[in-house]
C-alpha positions as CSV (number, residue, x, y, z in Angstrom):
1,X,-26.7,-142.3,-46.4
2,X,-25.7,-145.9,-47.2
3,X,-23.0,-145.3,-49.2
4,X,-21.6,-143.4,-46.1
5,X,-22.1,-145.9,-43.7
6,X,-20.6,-148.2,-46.1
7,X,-17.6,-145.5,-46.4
8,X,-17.2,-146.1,-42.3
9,X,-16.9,-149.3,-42.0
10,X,-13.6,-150.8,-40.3
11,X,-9.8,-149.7,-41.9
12,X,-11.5,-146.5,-43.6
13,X,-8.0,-144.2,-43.1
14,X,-9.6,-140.9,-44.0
15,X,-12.2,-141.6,-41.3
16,X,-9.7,-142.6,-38.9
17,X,-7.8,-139.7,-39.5
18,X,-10.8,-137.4,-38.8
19,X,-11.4,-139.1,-35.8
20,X,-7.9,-138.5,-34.1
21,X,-7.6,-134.6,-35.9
22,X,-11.1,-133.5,-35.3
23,X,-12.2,-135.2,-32.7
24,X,-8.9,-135.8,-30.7
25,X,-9.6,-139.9,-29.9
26,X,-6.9,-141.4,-28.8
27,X,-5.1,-144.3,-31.0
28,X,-6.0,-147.0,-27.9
29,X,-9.9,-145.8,-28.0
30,X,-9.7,-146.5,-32.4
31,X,-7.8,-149.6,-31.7
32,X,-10.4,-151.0,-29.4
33,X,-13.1,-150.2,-31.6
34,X,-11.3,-151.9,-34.7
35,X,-10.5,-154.4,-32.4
36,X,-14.4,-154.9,-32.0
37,X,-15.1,-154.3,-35.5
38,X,-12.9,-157.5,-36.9
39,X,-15.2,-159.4,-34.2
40,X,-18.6,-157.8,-35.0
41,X,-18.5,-156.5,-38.8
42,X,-20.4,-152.9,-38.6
43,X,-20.0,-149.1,-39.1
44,X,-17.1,-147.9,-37.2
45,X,-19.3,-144.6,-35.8
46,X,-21.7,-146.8,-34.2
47,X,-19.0,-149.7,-32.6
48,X,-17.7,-146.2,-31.1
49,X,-20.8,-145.4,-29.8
50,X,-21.6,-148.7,-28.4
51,X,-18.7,-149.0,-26.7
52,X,-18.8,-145.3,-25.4
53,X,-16.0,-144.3,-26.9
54,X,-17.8,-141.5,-28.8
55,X,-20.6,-139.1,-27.4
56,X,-23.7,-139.0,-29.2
57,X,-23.0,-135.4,-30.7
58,X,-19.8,-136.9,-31.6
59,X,-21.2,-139.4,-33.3
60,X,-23.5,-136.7,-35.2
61,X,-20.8,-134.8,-36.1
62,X,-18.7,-138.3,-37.9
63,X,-21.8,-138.5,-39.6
64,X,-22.1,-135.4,-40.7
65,X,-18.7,-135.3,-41.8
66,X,-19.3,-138.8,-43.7
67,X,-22.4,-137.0,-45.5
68,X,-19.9,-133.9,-46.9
């Protein structure tokens, strides 16, 4: 599991990518949270979280999808 939440850390594109296909985030809700990340250095799933930008079943599913 580390090296995933090492994977998801800010500017990951594949993980960005899954969140706008899959899970239909907007490019203002990811900017916000990158936006955050560049301020606060951490796991892009969880600055999502934090900021309520992703559910917590949403945040489940990003990581399951980092585990696969």
């Amino acid at each position: 599991m580390q090296g995933s939440i090492v994977k998801a850390n800010c500017g990951n594109s594949q993980l960005i990518h899954f969140l706008q296909e899959k899970l239909k985030l907007s490019t203002s809700a990811i900017a916000i949270a990158l936006r955050h990340c560049e301020q606060d250095p951490g796991p892009l799933p969880m600055i999502l979280w934090q900021y309520g930008l992703v559910s917590l079943e949403e945040l489940d599913q990003i990581f399951d999808w980092l585990e696969s």
